[in-house]
C-alpha positions in Angstrom: 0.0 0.0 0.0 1.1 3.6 -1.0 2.7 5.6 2.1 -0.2 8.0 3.5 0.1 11.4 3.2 2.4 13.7 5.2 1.2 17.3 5.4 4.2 19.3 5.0 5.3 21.3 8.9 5.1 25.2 8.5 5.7 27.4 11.6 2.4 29.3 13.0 3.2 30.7 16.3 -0.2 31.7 18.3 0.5 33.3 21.7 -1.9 33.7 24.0 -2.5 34.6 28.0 1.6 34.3 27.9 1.1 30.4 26.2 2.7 30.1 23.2 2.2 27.2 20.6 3.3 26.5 16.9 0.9 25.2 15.0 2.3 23.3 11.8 -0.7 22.3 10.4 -2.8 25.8 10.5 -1.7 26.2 6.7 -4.9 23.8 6.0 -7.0 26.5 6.6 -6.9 27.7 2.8 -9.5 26.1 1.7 -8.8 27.5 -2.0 -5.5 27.0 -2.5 -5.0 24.4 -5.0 -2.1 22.8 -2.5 -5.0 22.2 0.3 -7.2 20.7 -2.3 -4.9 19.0 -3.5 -3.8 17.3 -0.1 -7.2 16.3 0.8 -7.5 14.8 -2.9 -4.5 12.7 -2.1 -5.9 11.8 1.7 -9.3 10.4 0.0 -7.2 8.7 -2.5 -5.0 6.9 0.3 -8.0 6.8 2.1 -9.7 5.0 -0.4 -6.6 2.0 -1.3 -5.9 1.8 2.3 -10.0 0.1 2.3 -10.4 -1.5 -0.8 -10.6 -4.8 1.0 -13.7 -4.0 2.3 -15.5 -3.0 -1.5 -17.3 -6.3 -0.7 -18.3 -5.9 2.4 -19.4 -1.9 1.6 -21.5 -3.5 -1.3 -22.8 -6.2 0.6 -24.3 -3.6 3.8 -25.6 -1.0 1.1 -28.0 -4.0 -0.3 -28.9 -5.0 3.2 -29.9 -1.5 4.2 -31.3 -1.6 0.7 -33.0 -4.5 1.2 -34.8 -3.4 4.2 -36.1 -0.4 3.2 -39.3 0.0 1.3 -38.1 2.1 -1.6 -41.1 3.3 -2.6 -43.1 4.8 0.5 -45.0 7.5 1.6 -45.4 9.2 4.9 -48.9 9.8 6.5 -51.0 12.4 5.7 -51.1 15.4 7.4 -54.1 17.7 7.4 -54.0 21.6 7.1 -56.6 23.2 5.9 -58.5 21.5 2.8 -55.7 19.8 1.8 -53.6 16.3 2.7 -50.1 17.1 2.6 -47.3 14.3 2.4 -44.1 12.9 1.0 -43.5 9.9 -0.9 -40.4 8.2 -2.2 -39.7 6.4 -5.5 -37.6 2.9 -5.7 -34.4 4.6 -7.4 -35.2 8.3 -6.8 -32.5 10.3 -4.2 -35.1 12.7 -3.1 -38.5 12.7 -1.4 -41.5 14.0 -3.9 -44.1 16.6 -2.0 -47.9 16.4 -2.8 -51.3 16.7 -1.3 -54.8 15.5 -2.0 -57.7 17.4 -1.5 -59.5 16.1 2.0 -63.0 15.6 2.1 -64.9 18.4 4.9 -64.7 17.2 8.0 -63.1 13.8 7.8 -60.0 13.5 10.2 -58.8 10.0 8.8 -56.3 10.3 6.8 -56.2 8.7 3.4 -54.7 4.9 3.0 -51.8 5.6 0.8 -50.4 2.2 -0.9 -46.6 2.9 -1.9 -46.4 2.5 -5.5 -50.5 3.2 -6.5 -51.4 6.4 -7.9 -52.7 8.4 -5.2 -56.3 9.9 -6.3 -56.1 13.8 -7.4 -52.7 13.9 -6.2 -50.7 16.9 -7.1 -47.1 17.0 -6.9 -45.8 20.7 -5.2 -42.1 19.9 -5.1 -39.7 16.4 -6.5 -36.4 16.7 -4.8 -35.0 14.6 -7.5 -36.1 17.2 -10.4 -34.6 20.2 -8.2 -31.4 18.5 -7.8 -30.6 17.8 -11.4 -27.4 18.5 -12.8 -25.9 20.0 -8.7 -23.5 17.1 -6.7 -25.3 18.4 -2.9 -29.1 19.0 -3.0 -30.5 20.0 0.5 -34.2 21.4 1.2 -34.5 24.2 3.8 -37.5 25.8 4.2 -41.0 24.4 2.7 -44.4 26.1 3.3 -47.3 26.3 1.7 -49.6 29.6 2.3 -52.8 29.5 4.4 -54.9 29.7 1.4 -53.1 26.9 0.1 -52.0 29.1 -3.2 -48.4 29.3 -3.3 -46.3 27.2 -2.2 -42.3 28.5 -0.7 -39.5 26.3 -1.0 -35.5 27.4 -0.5 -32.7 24.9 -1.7 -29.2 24.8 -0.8 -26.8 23.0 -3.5 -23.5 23.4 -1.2 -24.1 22.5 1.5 -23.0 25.5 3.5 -27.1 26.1 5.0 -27.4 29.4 2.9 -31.0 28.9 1.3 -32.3 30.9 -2.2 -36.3 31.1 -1.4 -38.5 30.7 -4.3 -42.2 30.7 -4.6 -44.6 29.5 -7.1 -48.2 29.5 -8.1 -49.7 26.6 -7.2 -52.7 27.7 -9.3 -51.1 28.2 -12.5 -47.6 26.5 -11.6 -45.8 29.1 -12.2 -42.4 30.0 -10.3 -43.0 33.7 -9.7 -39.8 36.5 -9.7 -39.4 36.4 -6.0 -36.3 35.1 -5.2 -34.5 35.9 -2.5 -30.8 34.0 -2.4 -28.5 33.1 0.8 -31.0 33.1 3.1 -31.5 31.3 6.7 -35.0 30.7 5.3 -38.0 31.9 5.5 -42.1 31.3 5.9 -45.4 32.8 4.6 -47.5 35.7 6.0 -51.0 33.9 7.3 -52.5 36.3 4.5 -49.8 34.7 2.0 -48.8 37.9 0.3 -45.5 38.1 1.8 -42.6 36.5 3.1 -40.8 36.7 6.6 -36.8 35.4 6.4 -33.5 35.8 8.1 -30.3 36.9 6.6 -26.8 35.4 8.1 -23.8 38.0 9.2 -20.1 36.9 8.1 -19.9 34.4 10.8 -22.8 32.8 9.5 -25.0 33.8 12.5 -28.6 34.7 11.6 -29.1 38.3 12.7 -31.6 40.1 11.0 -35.3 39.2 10.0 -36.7 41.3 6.8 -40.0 41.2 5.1 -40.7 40.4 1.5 -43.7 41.3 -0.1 -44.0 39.4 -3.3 -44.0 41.3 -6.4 -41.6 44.1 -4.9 -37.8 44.3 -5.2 -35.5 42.4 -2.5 -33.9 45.3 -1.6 -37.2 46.9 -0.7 -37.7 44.5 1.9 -38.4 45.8 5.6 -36.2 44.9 8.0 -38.2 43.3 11.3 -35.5 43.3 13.2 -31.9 42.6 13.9 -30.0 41.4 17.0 -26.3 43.1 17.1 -25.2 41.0 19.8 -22.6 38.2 18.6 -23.1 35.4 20.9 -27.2 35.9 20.1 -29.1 33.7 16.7 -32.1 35.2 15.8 -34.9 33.0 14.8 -39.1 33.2 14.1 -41.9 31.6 13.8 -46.0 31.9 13.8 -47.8 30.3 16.5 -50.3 27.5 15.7 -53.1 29.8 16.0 -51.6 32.4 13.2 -52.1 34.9 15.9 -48.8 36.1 16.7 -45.6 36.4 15.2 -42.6 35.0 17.6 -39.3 36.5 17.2 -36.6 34.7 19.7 -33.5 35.5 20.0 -30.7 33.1 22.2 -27.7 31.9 23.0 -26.7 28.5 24.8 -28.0 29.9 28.4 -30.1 33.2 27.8 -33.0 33.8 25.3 -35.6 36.7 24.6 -38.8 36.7 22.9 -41.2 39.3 21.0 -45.0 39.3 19.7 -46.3 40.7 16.6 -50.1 41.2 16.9 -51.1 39.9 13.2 -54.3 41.0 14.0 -52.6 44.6 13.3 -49.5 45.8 11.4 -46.9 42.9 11.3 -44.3 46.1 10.3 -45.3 47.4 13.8 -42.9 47.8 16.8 -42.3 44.0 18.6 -44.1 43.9 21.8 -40.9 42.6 24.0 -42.5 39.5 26.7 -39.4 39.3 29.2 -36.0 41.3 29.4 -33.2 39.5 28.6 -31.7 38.4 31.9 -28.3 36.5 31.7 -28.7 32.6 31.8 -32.5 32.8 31.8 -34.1 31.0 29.3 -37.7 30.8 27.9 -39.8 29.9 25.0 -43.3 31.4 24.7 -47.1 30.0 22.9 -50.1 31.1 22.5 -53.2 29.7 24.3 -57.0 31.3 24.6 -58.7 30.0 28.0 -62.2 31.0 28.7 -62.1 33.7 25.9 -58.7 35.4 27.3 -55.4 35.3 24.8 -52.8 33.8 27.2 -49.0 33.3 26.5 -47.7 29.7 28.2 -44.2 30.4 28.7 -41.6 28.1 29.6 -38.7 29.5 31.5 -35.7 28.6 33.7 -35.8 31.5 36.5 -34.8 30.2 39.6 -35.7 27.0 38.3 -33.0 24.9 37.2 -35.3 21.9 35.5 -37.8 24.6 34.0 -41.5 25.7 35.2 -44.4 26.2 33.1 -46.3 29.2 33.5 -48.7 31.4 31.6 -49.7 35.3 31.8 -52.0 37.6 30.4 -51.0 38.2 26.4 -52.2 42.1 27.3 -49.7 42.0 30.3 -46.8 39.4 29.5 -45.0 41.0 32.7 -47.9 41.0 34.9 -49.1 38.3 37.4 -47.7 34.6 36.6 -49.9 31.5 37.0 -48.2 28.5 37.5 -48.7 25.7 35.5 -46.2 23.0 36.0 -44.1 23.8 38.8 -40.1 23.4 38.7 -39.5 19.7 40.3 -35.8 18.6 40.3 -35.1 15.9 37.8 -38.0 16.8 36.0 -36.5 19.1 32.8 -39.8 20.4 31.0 -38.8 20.2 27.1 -41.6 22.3 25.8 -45.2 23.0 25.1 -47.4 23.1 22.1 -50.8 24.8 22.7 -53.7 23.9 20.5 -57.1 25.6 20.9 -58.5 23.5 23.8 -55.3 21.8 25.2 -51.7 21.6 25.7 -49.3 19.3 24.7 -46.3 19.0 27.5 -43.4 17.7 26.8 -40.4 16.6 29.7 -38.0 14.1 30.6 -37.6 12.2 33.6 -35.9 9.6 34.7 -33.6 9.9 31.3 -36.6 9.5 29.0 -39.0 11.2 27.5 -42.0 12.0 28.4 -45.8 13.6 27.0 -48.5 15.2 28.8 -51.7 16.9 27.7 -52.5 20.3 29.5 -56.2 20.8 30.2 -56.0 25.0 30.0 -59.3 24.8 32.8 -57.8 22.8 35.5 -53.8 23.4 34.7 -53.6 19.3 35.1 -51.1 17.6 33.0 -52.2 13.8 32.2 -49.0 11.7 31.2 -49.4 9.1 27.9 -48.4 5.7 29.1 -46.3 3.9 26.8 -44.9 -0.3 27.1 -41.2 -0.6 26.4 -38.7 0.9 29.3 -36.8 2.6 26.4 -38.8 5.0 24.0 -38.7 8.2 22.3 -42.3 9.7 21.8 -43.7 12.9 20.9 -45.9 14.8 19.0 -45.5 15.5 14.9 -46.9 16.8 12.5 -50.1 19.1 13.7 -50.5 22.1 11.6 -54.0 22.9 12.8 -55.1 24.9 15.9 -58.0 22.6 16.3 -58.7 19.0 15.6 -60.1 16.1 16.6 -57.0 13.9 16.6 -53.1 14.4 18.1 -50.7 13.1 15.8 -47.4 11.8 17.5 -44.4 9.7 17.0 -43.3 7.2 18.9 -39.7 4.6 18.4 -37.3 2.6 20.7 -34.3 1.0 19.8 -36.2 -2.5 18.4 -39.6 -0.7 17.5 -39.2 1.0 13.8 -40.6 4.8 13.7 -44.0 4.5 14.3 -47.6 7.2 13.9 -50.2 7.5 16.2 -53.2 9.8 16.2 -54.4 10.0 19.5 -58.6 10.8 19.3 -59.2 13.3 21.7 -62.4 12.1 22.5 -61.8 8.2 23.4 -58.4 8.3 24.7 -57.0 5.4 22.1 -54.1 5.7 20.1 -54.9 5.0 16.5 -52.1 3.2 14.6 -51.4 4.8 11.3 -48.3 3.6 10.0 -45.6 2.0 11.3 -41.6 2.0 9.3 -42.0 -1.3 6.8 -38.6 -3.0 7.7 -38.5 -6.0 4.8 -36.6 -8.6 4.8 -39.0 -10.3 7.7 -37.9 -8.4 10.8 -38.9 -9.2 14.0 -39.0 -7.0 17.2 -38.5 -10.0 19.6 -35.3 -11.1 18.3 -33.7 -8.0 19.6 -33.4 -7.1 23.2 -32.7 -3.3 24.9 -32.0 -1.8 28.5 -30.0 0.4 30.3 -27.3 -0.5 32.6 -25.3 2.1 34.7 -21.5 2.8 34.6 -19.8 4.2 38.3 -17.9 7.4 36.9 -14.4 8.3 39.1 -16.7 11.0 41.1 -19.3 8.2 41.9 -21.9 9.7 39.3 -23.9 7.2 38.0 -24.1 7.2 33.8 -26.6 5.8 32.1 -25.5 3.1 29.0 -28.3 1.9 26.8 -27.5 -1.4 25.0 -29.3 -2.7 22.3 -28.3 -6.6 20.9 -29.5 -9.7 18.5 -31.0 -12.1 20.9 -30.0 -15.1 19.4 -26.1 -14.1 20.5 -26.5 -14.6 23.8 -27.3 -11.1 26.5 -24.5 -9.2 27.2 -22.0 -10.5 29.2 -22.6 -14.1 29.1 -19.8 -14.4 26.4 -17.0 -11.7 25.1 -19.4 -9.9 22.5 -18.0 -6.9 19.9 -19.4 -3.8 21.0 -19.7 -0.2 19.3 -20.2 2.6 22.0 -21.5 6.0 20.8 -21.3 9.0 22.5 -22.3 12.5 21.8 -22.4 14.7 25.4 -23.0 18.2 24.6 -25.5 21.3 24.2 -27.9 19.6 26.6 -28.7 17.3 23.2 -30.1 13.6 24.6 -29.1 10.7 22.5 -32.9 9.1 22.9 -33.8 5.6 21.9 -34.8 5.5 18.3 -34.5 2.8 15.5 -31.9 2.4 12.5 -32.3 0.3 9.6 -28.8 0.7 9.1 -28.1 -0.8 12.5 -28.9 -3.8 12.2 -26.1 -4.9 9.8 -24.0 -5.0 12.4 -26.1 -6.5 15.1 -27.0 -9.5 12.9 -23.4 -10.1 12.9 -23.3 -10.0 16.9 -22.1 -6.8 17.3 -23.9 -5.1 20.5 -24.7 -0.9 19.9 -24.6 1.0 23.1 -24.8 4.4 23.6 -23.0 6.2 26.7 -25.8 9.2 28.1 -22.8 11.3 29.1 -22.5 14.6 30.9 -22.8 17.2 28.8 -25.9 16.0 27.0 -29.6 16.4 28.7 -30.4 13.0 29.5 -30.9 13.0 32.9 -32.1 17.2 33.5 -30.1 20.5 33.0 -27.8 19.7 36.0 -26.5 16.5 33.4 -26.1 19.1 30.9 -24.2 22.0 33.4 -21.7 19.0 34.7 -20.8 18.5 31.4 -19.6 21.7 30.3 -17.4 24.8 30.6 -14.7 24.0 33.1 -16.7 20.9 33.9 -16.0 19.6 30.3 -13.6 16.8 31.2 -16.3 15.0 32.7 -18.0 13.9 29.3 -14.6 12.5 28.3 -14.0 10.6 31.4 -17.7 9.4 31.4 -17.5 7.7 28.7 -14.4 6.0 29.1 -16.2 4.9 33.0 -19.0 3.1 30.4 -16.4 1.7 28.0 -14.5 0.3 31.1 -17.8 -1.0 33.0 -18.4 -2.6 29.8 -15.4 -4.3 29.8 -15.1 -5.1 33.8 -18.7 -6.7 33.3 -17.9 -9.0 31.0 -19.6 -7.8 27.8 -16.5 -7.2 25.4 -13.0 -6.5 25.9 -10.6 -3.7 24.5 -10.2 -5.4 21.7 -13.6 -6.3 20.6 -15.0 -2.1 21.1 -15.1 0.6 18.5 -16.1 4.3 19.6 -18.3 6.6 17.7 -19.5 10.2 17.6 -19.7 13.2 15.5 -19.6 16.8 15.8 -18.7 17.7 19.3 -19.1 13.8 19.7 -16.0 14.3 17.6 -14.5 16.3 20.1 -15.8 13.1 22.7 -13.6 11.2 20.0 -10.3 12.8 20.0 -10.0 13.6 23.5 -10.8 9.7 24.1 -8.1 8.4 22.0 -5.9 10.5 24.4 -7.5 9.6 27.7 -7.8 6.0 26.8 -6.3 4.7 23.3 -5.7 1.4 24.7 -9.5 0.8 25.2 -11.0 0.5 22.0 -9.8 -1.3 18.8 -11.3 1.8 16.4 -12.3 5.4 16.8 -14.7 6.6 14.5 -15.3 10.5 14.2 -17.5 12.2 11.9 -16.6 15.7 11.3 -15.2 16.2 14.5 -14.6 19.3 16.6 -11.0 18.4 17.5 -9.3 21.9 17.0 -11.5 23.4 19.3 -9.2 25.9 21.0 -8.2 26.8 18.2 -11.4 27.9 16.6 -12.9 29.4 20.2 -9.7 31.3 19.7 -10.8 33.3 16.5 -13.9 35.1 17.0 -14.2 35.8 13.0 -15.0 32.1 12.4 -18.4 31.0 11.7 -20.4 30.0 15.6 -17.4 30.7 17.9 -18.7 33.5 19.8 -22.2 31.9 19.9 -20.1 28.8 21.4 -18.1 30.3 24.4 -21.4 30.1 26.2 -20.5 26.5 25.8 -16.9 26.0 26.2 -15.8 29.6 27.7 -14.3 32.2 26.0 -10.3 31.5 26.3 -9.3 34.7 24.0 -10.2 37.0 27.3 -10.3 34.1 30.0 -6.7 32.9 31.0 -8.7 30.3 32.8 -10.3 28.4 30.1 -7.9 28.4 28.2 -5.4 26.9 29.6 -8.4 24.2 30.9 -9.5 23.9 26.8 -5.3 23.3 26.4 -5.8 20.4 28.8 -8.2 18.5 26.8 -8.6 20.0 23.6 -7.4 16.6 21.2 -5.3 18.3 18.4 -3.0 19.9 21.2 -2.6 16.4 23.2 -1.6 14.1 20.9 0.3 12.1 22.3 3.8 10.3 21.2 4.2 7.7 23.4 0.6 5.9 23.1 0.2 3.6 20.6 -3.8 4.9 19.3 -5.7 2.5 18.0 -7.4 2.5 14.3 -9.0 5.7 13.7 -11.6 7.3 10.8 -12.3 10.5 10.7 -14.6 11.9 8.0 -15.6 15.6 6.9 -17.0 17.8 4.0 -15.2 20.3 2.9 -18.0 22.8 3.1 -19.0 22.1 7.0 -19.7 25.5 7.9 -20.4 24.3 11.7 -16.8 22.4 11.6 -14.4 23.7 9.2 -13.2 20.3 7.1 -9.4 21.8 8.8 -10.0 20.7 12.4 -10.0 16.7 11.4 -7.7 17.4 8.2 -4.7 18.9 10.9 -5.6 16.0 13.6 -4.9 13.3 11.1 -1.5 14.9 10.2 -1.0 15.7 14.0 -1.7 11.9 14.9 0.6 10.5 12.3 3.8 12.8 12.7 2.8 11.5 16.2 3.9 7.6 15.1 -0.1 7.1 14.4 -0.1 3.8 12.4 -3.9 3.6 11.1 -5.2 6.7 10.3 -7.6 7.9 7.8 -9.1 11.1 6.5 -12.1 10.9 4.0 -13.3 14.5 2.9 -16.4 15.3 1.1 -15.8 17.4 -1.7 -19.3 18.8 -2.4 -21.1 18.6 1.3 -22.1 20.3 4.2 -21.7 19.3 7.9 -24.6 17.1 7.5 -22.6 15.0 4.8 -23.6 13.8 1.7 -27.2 14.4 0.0 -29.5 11.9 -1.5 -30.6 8.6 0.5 -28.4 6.1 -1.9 -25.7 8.2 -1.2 -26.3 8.2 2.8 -26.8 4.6 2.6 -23.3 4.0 0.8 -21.7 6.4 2.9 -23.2 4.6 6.5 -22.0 1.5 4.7 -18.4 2.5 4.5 -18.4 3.3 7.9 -19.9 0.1 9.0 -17.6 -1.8 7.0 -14.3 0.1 8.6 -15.5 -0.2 12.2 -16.6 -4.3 11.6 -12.6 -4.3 10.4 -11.7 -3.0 13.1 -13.5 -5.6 15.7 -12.2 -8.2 13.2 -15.6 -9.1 11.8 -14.7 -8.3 8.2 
């Protein structure tokens, strides 16, 4: 096999707080010079020899996931207005094709949709293969249809780098109108439908401003709604369910503000501010009417570290607060979506998730019961302010996505659809639970495991194991299903995921003792689970690869330092591993927004020399002999420059790295490739290198 690449060493001195370090690799960072390209051309082409044993096996897991997956589907039907409105997919097709069907007046039941059967007066509003033609990336941003049902939006991104062009056509006539309005965060309709509400990005890709289009006029005659100068702040909106009130929030990671537009009146007019911004208070706001009264039910973290659930007076959103759902330690309140007569509640305790209904008379929240210990549920896909049924979704690890409308009236949940998995799966044959690792500080951590029964439970027999972590933003890794999966657990692998610190499985105070100068603790978390996995008799060192992405990459790298002895394979997808590096520039894309997760170390001496300590490009080390590691990017990641993984990989091997591979999109976004087929291959590579790795190949 060729030799792999070896980035040339060029001097970069960055001083800071007195610290001084030379960084040889920094010269990645030109992402248009033809010598960078041309470097991470030559790591994909290494990349690529240094697997080609494993074409078979790559081509073998694409047909399985292939093979279980009803190509041509549709989703269920979701009413708004007159119309039906859902997706379908087409055996060969990349993209999902967008249509409705006229509804009959009042009939709640959606239509019985048979994949592959024409679908009676069916009209197509958007086929993401025909958009996609002729561009490499093809991602859809924002998608609305007016209230009248009209026009329909739609804003594409063919880079990959989340800036949207919004277009609008005539649904009436078909016809794509002038409006277009390019690099965009997206946008929505005006309930009336005769103009368009968006958000425009500032040079570190942070969406700042919110304008107003009203179609047939010139973009640059757009109003501006409103614009949030402060760095660390995004700026998003919405329309509450009952098209009352425009929401404009603004946030970082620990504070957030809100505002109301009466769209009864003006939607130009002043925003009606609901709660000063107060540092590390957080709240989200809806809109309810009880006994004739507009309300606002606001969710907020004010001396309440799991979140209460309160609601004023809409005329007086500073006045008198009513308690709804009082703060209870270890019960974190998600969010709430208010229809006309109820609330939908949603919370976590106990590490899962859970939903309640709100009656608005008696402020009583009734929790949905559901069988399996492990389970993601919650509600999707309700346009309407008023209906008769509550569509929600509900998975666990061995239960495919599945669609329930629960009728109001009766109480019963109403199966709709449930993921076809071909091939003849069965439920029973798999098995899931959680088991709890003892971290060095005594904390217990939750690991959920999730095996093929017919290989014995874990721990009555060495089994190969692939443990993924994530640990970060207060983001939960919740039970959910994966085609994909099961490739490599009907080859007796066992998938477990380590709930870390850092993430929001078990309430905010998981989340806050995982982050900031309590970051360490995600890292040494998950190598407690890895190591109770092993102590207990379910795999050994050499039978465990390690997985996560994003800042799961950063999990990833500072792992191979902690522990490389521990797993036989490290697999990190575009992974945050230079992260000092980038919280050290404020002009890059998200890294001002970020110090409210990691600190600020350009003003803090502090963090940065506790971001030094862990950070995984600055502690490579050269005495430890890392085990095999993948680490894959895009080179148009605007959320993780493509650099961070492109210098760790040259870091690692002028450490005496032996196994060590970059692979680099060349036309994709942090989110990876576009296109199902493509996602399928690209999971298949993946599983193919970490089944090498636990010598199942």
């Amino acid at each position: 096999m060729t030799n792999a690449p070896a980035a040339a060493r060029r001097s970069h001195i960055r001083t800071h707080h007195g610290d001084s370090f030379d960084d040889p690799y920094e010269w990645l960072r030109e992402k248009d010079s033809p010598e960078v390209v041309a470097h991470l051309e030559a790591e994909n082409a290494y990349t690529d020899t240094a697997t080609a044993h494993l074409a078979d096996l790559r081509e073998t897991i694409f047909q399985e996931i292939k093979g279980r997956v009803q190509e041509t589907d549709l989703s269920v039907p979701s009413r708004r207005g007159d119309w039906w409105y859902y997706s379908r997919s087409e055996e060969g097709s990349q993209y999902g094709i967008h249509c409705r069907a006229a509804a009959a007046p009042d009939d709640w039941t959606p239509p019985t949709l048979e994949p592959g059967v024409p679908v009676p007066g069916e009209e197509i509003l958007l086929d993401g293969n025909v958009e996609a033609e002729g561009h490499e990336f093809f991602s859809l941003g924002s998608f609305d249809v007016s209230d009248d049902a009209t026009r329909l939006l739609w804003a594409p991104d063919y880079d990959g780098d989340e800036l949207y062009t919004i277009r609008v056509r005539d649904l009436t006539t078909g016809e794509t109108l002038a409006d277009e309005i390019p690099r965009t965060g997206g946008g929505f309709f005006t309930p009336d439908g005769t103009a368009i509400v968006y958000t425009t990005r500032d040079d570190a890709w942070r969406p700042d401003t919110l304008w107003l289009h009203r179609l047939g006029t010139p973009v640059d005659e757009d109003v501006k709604l409103f614009h949030e100068p402060d760095e660390r702040f995004w700026l998003g909106a919405g329309i509450t369910r009952s098209r009352r009130y425009l929401v404009i929030g603004v946030g970082s990671s620990i504070t957030s503000e809100e505002y109301l537009v009466d769209l009864h009146g003006d939607i130009t007019a002043e925003p009606q501010l609901v709660w000063p911004r107060v540092e590390g208070v957080e709240y989200e706001v809806d809109h309810a009417v009880v006994d004739g009264e507009d309300r606002l039910v606001i969710l907020h973290n004010q001396d309440a570290l799991d979140f209460e659930l309160v609601s004023v007076a809409a005329s007086d959103p500073q006045g008198e607060r009513r308690v709804i759902m009082a703060h209870e330690p270890g019960r974190r309140i998600l969010g709430v979506d208010c229809f006309r007569d109820f609330g939908v509640v949603g919370y976590r305790s106990e590490g899962l998730e859970r939903i309640g209904l709100l009656d608005y008379t008696t402020d009583a929240v009734e929790e949905l019961g559901f069988d399996e210990p492990l389970f993601s549920a919650g509600p999707a896909g309700n346009p309407e302010w008023h209906s008769p049924f509550l569509r929600l979704s509900y998975t666990s690890f061995v239960t495919p996505a599945t669609v329930y409308d629960l009728d109001l009236e009766t109480s019963e949940l109403v199966l709709r659809k449930q993921q076809p998995v071909l091939g003849g799966y069965e439920p029973s044959e798999y098995g899931q639970e959680r088991r709890w690792a003892e971290a060095a500080d005594g904390t217990l951590v939750p690991i959920s495991l999730v095996w093929k029964r017919s290989f014995g439970d874990p721990g009555a027999g060495l089994r190969p194991v692939h443990l993924y972590g994530y640990g970060s933003y207060e983001h939960s890794i919740d039970p959910g299903f994966s085609v994909a999966r099961l490739s490599e657990l009907d080859r007796g692998v066992v998938f477990a995921v380590a709930h870390v610190r850092g993430g929001g499985e078990m309430g905010r105070g998981w989340y806050e003792d995982g982050k900031l100068q309590h970051k360490r603790n995600t890292f040494t978390d998950f190598v407690a689970c890895a190591e109770h996995l092993i102590a207990t008799g379910v795999t050994s060192a050499e039978r465990m690869v390690a997985e996560g992405g994003s800042a799961g990459g950063l999990l990833m790298g500072a792992v191979a330092n902690l522990a490389p002895s521990t797993f036989a394979g490290i697999l990190a997808s575009v992974p945050f591993v230079d992260a000092l590096t980038s919280m050290l520039d404020p002009s890059l894309p998200l890294t001002v927004i970020e110090w409210d997760e990691w600190g600020d170390p350009l003003h803090d001496a502090e963090v940065y020399f506790y971001m030094k300590s862990y950070t995984p490009y600055e502690n490579i080390r050269s005495d430890a002999a890392y085990p095999k590691i993948l680490a894959m990017t895009s080179i148009n990641d605007t959320r993780v420059l493509y650099v961070e993984p492109a210098k760790w990989v040259a870091a690692l091997r002028h450490a005496g790295a032996q196994d060590v591979l970059l692979k680099c999109e060349m036309a994709a976004g942090h989110g990876g490739v576009s296109g199902r087929y493509n996602a399928w291959r690209e999971r298949s590579f993946e599983l193919a290198w970490m089944l090498d790795a636990l010598g199942l190949a």
